[in-house]
RODREN-990417 format. One line per 5 residues: number of its first residue (from 0); their letters; for each residue y, z, x of N, C-alpha, C. Coordinates in steps of 0.02 Angstrom, whole numbers. Each point is the difference from the previous one (the first is absolute). Example, Ala and Ser with C-alpha at 12.3 -4.5 7.8 and 13.67 -1.06 7.14 Angstrom:
REM residues 2
0> as> -284 390 660 59 0 -45 60 0 45  53 -36 -18 59 3 42 55 37 -39
This chain:
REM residues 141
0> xxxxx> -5897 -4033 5493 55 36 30 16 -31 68  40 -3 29 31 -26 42 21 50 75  -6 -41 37 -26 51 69 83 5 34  25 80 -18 87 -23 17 2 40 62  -56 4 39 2 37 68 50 -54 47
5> xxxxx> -13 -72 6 68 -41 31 66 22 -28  0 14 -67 61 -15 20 40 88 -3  -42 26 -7 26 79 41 17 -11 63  -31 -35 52 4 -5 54 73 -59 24  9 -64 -55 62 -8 -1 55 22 -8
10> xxxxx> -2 57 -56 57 41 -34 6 32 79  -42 48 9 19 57 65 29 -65 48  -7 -43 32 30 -34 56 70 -20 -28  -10 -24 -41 81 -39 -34 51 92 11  -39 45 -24 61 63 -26 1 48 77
15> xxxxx> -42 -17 35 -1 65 52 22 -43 74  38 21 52 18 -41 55 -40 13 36  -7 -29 72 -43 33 47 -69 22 -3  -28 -25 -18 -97 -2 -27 -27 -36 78  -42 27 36 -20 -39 35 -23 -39 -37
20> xxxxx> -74 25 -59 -41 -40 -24 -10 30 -70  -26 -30 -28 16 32 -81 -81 -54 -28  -44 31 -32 -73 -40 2 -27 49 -29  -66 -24 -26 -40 26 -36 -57 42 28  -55 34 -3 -34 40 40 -52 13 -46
25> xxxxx> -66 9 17 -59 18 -9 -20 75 11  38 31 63 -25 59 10 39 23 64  20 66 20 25 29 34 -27 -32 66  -53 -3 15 -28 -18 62 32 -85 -12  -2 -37 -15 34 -77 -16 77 13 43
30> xxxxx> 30 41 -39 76 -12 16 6 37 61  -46 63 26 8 14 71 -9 -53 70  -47 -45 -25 -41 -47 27 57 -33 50  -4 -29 59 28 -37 28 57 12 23  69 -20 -26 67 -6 -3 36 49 -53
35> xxxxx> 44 9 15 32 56 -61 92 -7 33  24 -21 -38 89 4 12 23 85 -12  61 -8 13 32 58 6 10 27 -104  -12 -29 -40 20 13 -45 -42 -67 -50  -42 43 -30 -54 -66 -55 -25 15 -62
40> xxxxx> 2 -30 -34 -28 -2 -70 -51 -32 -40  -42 62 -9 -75 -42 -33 -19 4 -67  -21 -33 -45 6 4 -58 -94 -5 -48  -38 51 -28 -40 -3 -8 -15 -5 -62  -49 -20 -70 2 35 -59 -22 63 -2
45> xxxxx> -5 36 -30 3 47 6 -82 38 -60  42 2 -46 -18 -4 -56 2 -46 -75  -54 12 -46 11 -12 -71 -30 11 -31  25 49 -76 -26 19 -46 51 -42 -59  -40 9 -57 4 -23 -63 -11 48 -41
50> xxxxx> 36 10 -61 10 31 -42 -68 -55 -65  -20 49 -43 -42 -12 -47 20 -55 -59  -43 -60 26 34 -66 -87 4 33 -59  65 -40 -8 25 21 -64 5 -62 -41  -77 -16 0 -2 -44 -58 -75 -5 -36
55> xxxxx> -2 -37 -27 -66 -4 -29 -27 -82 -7  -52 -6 36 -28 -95 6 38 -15 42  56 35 52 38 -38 45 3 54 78  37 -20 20 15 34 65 81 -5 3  33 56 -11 61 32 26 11 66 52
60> xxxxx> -8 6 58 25 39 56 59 8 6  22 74 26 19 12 48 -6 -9 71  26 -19 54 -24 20 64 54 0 53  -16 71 25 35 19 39 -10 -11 68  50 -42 53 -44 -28 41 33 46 58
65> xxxxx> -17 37 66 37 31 58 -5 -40 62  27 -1 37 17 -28 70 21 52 51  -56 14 52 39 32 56 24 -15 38  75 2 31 30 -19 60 -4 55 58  -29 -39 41 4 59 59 53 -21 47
70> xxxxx> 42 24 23 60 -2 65 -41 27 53  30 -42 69 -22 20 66 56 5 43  1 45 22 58 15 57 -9 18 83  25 -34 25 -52 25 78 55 38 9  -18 59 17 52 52 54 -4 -20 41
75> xxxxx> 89 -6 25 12 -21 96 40 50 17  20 47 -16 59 30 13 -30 82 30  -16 36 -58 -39 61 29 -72 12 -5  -13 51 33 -80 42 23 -37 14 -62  71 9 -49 -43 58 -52 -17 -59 -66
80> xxxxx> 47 -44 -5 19 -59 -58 25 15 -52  39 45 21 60 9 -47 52 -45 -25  7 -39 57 23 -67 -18 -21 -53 -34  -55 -7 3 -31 -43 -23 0 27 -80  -9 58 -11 -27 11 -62 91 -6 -58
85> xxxxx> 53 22 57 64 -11 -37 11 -82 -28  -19 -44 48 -5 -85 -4 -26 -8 -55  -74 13 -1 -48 21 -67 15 -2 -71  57 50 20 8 29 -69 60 -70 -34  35 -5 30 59 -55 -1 -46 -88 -17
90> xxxxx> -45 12 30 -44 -72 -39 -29 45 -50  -10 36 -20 -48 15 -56 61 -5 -59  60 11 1 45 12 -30 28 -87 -19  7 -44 51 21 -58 -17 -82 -46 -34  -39 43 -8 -78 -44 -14 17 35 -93
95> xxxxx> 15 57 0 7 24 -64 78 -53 -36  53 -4 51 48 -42 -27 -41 -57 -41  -22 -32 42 -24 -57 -33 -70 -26 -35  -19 75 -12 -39 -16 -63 -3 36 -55  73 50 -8 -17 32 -59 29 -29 -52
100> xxxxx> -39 -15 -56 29 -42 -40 -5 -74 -23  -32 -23 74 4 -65 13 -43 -34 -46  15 -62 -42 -70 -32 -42 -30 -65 60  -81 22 6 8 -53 62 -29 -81 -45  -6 23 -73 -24 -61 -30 1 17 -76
105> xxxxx> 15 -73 -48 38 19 -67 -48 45 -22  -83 -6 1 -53 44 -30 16 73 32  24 16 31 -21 47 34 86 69 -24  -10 62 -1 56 51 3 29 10 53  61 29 11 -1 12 80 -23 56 19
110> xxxxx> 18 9 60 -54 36 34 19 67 22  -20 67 -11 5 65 26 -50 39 33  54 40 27 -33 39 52 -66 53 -15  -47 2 53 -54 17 -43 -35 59 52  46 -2 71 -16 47 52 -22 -13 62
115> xxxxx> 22 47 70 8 -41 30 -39 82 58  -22 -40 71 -32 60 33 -9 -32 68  -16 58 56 11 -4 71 -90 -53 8  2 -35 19 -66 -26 30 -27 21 65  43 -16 54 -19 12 61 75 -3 39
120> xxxxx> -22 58 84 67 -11 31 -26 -16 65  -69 -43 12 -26 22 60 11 -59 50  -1 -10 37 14 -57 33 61 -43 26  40 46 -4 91 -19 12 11 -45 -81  -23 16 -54 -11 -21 -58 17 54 -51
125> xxxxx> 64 -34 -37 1 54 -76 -13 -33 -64  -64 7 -34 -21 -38 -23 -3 46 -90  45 -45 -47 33 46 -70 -53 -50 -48  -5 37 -59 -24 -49 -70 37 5 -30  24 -35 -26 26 3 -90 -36 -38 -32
130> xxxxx> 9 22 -56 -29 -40 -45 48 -20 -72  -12 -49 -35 31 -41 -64 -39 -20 -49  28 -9 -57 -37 -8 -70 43 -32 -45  -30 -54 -25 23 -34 -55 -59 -5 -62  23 -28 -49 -44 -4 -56 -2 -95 -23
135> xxxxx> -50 -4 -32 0 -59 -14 -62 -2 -73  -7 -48 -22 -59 -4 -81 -18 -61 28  -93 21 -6 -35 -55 -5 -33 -17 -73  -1 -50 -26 -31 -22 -69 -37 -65 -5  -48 18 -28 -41 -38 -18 25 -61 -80
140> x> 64 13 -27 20 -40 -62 48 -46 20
């Protein structure tokens, strides 16, 4: 199977404007680390399960593969980050533009929405998940 975390991370830059940085991430503490732009995108796997072979002497899968994207937004504007969290929502919305549906490779389905939730708001930081799912078959024939 083939590792299509690049080119998630291509698709989102080519379709979304204004990314400070758009990269891959290991862990919440990773992407807090250091530097952080006004507006960023990190892309993790997430998950994968497989559905039960449906064969016999061979290997035919299902597998369903997920990807979480987390958005970062620094509030500059107000106390409370209300702003920040309206910004938020408007990248979470152009991150869903451009991946629902999307095939990021011929093996692979495109990709739907699979749910999405508040991470953190602490640090002049509004920090969202979503997450994505495609399907793909691994075989052994």
């Amino acid at each position: 199977m083939i590792n299509i975390r690049p080119v998630l991370e291509t698709r989102i830059r080519g379709q979304i404007a204004n990314l400070g940085e758009v990269a891959g991430a290991s862990s919440l503490a990773e992407i807090l680390k250091g530097r952080l732009t006004h507006r960023g995108v990190y892309i993790y796997p997430e998950r994968k399960t497989a559905e039960p072979n449906r064969v016999i002497g061979a290997v035919s899968q299902r597998v369903s593969v997920q990807f979480g994207i987390v958005s970062v937004v620094r509030n500059v504007r107000d106390s409370r980050g209300a702003d920040a969290a309206d910004v938020s929502a408007v990248l979470q919305d152009e991150i869903e533009g451009a991946m629902l549906g999307w095939l990021p490779h011929g093996n692979f389905d495109g990709f739907e929405f699979a749910g999405g939730r508040l991470v953190s708001m602490l640090g002049g930081y509004f920090i969202w998940l979503d997450s994505y799912r495609t399907v793909t078959h691994i075989r052994s024939i």
